[in-house]
N, CA, C and O atoms as CSV, one atom per row, in Angstrom:
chain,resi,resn,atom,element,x,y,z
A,1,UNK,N,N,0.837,-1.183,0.000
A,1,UNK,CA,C,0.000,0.000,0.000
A,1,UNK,C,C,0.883,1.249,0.000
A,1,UNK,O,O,1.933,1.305,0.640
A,2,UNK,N,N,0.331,2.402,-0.865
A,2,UNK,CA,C,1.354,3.056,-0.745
A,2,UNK,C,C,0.809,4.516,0.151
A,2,UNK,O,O,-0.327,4.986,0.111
A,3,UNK,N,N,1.899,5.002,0.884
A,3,UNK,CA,C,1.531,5.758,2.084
A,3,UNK,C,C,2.669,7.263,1.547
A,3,UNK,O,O,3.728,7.291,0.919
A,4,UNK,N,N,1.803,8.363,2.165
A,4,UNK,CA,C,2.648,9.693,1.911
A,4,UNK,C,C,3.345,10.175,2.984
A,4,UNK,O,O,3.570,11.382,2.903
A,5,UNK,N,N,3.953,9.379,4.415
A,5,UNK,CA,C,4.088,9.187,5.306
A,5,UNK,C,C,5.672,9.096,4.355
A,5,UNK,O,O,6.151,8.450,3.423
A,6,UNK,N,N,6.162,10.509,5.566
A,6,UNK,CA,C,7.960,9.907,4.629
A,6,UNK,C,C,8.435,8.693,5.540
A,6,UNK,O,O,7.847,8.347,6.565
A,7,UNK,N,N,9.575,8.095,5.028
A,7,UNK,CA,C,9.760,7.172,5.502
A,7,UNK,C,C,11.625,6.905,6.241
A,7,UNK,O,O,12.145,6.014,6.912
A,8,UNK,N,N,12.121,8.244,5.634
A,8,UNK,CA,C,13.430,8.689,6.211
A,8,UNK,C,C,13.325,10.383,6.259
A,8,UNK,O,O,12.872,10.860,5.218
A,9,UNK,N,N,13.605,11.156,7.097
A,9,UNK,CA,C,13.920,12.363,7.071
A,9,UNK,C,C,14.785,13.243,5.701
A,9,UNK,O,O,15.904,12.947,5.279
A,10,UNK,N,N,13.864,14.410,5.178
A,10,UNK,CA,C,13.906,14.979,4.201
A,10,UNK,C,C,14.960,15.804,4.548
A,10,UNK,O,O,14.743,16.358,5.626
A,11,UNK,N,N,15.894,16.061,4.103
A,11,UNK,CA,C,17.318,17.147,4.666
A,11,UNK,C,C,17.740,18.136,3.739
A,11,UNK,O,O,17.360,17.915,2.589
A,12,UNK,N,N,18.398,19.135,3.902
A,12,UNK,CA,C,18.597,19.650,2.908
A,12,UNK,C,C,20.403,20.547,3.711
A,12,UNK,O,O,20.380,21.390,4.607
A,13,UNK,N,N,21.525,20.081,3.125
A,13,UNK,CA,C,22.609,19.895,3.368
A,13,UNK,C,C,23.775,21.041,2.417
A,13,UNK,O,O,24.293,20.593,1.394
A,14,UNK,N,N,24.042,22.262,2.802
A,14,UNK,CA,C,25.272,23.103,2.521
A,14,UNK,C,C,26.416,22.625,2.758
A,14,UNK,O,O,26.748,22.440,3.929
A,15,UNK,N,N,27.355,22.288,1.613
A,15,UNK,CA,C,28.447,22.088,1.843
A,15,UNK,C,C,29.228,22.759,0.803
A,15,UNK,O,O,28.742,23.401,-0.129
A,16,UNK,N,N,30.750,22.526,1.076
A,16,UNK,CA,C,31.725,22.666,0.619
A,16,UNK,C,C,32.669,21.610,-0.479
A,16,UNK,O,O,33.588,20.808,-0.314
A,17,UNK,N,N,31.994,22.037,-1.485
A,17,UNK,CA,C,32.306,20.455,-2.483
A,17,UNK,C,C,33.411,20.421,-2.961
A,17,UNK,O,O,33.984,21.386,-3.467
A,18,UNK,N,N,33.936,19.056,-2.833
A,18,UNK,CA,C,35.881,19.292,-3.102
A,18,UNK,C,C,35.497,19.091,-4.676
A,18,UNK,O,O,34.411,18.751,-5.145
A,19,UNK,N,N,37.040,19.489,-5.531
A,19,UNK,CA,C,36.959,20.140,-6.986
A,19,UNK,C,C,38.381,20.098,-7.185
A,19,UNK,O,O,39.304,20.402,-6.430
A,20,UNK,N,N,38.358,19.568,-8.603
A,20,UNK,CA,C,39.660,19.247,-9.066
A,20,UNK,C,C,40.240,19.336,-10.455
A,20,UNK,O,O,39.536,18.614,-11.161
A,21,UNK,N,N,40.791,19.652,-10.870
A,21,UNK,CA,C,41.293,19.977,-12.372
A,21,UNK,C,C,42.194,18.953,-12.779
A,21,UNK,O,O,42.790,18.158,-12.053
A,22,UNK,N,N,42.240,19.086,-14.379
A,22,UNK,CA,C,43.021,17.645,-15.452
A,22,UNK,C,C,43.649,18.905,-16.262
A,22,UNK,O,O,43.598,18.869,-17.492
A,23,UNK,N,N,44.072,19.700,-15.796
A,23,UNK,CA,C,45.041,20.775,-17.255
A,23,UNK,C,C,46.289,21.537,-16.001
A,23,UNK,O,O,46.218,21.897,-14.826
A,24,UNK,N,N,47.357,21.502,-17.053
A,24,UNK,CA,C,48.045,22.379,-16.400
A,24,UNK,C,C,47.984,23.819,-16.328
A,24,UNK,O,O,47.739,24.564,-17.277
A,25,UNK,N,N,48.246,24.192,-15.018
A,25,UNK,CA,C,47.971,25.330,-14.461
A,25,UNK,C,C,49.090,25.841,-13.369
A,25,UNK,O,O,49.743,25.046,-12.693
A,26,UNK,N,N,49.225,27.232,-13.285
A,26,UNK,CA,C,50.354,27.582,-11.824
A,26,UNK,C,C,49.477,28.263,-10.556
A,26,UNK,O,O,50.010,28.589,-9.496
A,27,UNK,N,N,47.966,28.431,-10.859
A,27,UNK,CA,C,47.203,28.971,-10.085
A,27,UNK,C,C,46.267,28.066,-9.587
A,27,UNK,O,O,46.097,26.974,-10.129
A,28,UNK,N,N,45.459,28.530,-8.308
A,28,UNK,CA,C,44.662,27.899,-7.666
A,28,UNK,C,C,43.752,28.577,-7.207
A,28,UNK,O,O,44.040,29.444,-6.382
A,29,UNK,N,N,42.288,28.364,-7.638
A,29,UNK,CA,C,41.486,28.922,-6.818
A,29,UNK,C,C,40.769,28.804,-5.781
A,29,UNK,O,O,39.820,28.020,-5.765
A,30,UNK,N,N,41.040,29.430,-4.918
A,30,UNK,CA,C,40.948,29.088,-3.142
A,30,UNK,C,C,39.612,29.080,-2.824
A,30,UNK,O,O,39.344,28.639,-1.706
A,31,UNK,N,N,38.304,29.615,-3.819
A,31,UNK,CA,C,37.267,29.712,-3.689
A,31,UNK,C,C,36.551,28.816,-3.274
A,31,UNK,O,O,36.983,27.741,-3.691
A,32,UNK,N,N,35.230,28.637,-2.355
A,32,UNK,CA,C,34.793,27.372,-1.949
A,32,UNK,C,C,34.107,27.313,-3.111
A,32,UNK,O,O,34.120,28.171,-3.993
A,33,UNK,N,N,33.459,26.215,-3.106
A,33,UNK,CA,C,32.253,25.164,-4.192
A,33,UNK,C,C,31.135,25.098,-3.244
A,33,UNK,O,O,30.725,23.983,-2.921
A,34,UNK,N,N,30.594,26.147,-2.761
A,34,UNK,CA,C,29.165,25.455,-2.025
A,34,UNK,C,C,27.875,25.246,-2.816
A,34,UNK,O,O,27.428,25.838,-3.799
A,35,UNK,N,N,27.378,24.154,-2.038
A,35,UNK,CA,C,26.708,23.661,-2.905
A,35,UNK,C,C,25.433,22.760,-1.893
A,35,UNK,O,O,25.777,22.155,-0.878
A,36,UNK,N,N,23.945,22.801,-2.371
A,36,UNK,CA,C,22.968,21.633,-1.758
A,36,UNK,C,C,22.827,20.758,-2.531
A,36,UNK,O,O,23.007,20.666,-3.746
A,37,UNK,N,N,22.260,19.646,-1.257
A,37,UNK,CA,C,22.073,18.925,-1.442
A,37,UNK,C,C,20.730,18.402,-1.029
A,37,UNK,O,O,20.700,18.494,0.198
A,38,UNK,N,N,19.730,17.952,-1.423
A,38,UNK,CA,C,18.431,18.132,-0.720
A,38,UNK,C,C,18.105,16.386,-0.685
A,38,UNK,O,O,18.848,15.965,-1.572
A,39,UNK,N,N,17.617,15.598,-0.298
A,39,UNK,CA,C,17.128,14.504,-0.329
A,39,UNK,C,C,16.731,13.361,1.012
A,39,UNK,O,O,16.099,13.968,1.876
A,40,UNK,N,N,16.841,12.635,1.187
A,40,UNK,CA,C,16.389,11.377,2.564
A,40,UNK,C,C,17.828,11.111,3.110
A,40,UNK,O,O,18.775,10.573,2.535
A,41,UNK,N,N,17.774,11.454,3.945
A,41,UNK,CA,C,18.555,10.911,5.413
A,41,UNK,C,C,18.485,9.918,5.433
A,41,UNK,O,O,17.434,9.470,5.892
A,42,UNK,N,N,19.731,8.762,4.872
A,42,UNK,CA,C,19.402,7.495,5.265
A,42,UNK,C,C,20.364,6.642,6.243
A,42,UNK,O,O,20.182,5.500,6.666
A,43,UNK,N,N,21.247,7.366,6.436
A,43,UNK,CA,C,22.430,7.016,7.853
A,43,UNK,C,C,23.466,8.308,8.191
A,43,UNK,O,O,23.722,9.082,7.268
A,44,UNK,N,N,23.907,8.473,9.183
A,44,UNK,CA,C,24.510,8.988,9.636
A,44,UNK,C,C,25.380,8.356,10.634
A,44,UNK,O,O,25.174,7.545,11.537
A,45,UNK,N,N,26.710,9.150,10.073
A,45,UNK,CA,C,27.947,8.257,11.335
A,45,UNK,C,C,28.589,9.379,12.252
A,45,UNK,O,O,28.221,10.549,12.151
A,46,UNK,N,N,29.413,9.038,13.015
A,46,UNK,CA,C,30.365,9.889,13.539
A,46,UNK,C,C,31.135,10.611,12.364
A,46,UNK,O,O,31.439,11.713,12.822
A,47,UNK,N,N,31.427,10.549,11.541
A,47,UNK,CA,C,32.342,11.513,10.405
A,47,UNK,C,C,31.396,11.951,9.121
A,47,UNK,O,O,31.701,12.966,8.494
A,48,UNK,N,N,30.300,11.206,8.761
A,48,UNK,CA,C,28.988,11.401,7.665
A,48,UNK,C,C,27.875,11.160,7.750
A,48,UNK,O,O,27.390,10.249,8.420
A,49,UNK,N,N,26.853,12.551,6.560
A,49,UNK,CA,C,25.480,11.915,6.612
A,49,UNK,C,C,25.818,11.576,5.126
A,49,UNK,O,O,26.626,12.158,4.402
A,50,UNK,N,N,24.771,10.171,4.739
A,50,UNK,CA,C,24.683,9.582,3.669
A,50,UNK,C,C,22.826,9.962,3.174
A,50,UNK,O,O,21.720,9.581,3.558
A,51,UNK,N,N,23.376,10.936,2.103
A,51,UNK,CA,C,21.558,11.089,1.778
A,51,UNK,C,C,21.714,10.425,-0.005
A,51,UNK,O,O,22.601,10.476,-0.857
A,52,UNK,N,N,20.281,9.805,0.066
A,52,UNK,CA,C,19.776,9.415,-1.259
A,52,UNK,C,C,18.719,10.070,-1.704
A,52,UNK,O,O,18.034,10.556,-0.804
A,53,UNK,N,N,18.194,10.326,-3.241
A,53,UNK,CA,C,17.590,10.538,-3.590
A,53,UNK,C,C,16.203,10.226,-3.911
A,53,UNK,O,O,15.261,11.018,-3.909
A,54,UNK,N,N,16.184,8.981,-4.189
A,54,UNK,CA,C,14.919,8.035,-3.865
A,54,UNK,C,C,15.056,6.824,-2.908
A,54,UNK,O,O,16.169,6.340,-2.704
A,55,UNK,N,N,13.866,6.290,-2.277
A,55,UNK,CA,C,13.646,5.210,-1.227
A,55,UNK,C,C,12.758,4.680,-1.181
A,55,UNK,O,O,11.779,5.265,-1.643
A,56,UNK,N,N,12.587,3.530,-0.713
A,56,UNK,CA,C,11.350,2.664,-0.400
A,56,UNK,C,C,11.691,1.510,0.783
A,56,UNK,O,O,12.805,1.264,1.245
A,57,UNK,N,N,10.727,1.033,1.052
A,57,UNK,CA,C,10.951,-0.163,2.138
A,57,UNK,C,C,10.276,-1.457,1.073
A,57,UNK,O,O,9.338,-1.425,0.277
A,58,UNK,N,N,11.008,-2.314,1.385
A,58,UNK,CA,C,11.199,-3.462,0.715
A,58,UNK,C,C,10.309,-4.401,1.230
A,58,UNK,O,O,9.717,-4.090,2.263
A,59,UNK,N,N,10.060,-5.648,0.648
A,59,UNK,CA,C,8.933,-6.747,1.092
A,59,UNK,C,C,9.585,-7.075,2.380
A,59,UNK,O,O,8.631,-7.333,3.113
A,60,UNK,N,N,10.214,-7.154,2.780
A,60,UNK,CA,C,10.953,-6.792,4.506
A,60,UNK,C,C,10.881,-5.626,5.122
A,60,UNK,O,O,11.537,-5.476,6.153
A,61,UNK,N,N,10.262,-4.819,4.736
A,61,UNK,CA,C,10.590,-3.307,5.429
A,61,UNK,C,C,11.371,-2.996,5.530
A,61,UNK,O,O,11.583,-2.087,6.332
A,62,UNK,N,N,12.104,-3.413,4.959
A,62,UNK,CA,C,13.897,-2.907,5.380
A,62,UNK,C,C,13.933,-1.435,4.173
A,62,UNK,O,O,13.420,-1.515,3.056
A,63,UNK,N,N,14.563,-0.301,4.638
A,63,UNK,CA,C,14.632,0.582,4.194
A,63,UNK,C,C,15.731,0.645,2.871
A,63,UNK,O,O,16.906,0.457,3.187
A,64,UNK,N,N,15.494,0.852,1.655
A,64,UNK,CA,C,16.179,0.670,0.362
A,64,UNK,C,C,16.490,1.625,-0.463
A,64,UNK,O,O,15.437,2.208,-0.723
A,65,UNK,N,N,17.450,2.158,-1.076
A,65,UNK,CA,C,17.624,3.504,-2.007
A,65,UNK,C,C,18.501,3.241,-3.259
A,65,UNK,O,O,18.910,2.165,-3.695
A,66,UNK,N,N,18.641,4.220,-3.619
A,66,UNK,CA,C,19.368,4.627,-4.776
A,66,UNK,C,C,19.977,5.833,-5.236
A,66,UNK,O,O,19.104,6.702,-5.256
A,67,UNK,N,N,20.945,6.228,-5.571
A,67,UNK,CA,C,21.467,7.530,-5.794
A,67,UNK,C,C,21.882,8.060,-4.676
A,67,UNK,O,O,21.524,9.140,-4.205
A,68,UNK,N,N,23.170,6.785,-3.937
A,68,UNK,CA,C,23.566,7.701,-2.564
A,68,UNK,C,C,24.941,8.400,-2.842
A,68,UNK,O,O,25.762,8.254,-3.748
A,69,UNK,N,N,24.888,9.428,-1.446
A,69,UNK,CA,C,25.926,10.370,-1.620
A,69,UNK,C,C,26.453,10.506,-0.039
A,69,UNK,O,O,25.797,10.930,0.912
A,70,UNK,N,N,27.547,10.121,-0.041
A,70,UNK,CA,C,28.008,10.377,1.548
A,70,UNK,C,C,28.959,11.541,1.413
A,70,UNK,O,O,29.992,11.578,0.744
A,71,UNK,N,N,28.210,12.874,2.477
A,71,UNK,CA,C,29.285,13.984,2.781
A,71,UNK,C,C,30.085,14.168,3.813
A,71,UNK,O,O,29.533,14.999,4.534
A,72,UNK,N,N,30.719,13.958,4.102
A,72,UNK,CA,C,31.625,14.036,5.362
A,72,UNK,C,C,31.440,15.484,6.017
A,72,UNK,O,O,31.188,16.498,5.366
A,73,UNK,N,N,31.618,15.418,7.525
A,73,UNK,CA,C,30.777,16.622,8.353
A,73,UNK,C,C,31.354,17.386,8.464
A,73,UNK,O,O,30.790,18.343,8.996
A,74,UNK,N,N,32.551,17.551,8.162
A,74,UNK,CA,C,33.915,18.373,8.216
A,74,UNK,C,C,33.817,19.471,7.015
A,74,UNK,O,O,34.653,20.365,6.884
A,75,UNK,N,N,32.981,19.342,6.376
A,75,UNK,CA,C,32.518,19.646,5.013
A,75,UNK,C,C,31.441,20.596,4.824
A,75,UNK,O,O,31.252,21.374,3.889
A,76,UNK,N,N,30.613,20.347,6.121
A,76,UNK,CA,C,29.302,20.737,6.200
A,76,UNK,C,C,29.550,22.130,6.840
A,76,UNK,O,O,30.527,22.440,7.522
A,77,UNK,N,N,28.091,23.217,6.371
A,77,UNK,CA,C,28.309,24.584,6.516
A,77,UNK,C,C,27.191,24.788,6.758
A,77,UNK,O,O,26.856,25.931,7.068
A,78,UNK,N,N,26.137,23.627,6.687
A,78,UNK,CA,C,24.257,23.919,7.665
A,78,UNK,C,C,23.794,22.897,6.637
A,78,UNK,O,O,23.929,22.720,5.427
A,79,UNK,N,N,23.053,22.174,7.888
A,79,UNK,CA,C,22.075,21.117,7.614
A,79,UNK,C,C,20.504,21.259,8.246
A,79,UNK,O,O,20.049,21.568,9.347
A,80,UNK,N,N,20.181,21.036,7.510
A,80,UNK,CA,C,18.653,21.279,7.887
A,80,UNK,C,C,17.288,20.708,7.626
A,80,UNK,O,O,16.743,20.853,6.532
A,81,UNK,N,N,16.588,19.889,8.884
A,81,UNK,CA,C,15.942,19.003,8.486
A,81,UNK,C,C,14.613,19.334,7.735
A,81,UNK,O,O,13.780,19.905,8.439
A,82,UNK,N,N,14.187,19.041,6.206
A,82,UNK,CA,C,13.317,19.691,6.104
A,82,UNK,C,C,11.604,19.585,6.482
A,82,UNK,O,O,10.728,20.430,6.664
A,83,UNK,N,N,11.646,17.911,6.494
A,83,UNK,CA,C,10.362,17.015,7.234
A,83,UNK,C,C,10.837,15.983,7.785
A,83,UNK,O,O,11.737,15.259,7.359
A,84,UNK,N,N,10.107,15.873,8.964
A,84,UNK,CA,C,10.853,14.022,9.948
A,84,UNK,C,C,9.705,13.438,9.295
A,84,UNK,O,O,8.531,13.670,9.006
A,85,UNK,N,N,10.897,12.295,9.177
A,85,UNK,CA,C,10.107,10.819,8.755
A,85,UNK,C,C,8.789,10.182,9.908
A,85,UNK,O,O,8.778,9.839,11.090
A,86,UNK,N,N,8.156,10.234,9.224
A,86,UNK,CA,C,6.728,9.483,9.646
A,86,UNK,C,C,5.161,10.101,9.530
A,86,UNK,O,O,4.200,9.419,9.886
């Protein structure tokens, strides 16, 4: 049955996105890359949150995704929950 009841917390995540170049160059730009990230909270550790883009719970209920992205917190510049799951 399908329910509009989220089922992981909706987040929406400022960070500082690392960035890297393939040409030679003698300069560097020190500028940050900030950048969101908006999607489901689907773990969090002591060093990262891991959000995906889509989810579902499985013929086990076990919680399932796709399109994950783990940011490390060291990284982070405001997180913000946008709806709790349930």
């Amino acid at each position: 049955m399908f329910s509009r009841e989220l089922i992981a917390p909706l987040v929406d995540i400022l960070w500082d996105d690392a960035d890297a170049t393939a040409e030679w160059t003698a300069e560097i730009d020190e500028e940050e890359q900030l950048v969101h990230t908006v999607g489901f909270l689907i773990k969090e550790t002591k060093t990262a949150y891991y959000v995906s883009h889509t989810v579902y719970l499985d013929e086990h209920e076990q919680l399932t995704w796709n399109g994950r992205i783990r940011i490390p917190k060291g990284m982070i510049r405001s997180y913000t929950v946008l709806k709790e799951a349930g």
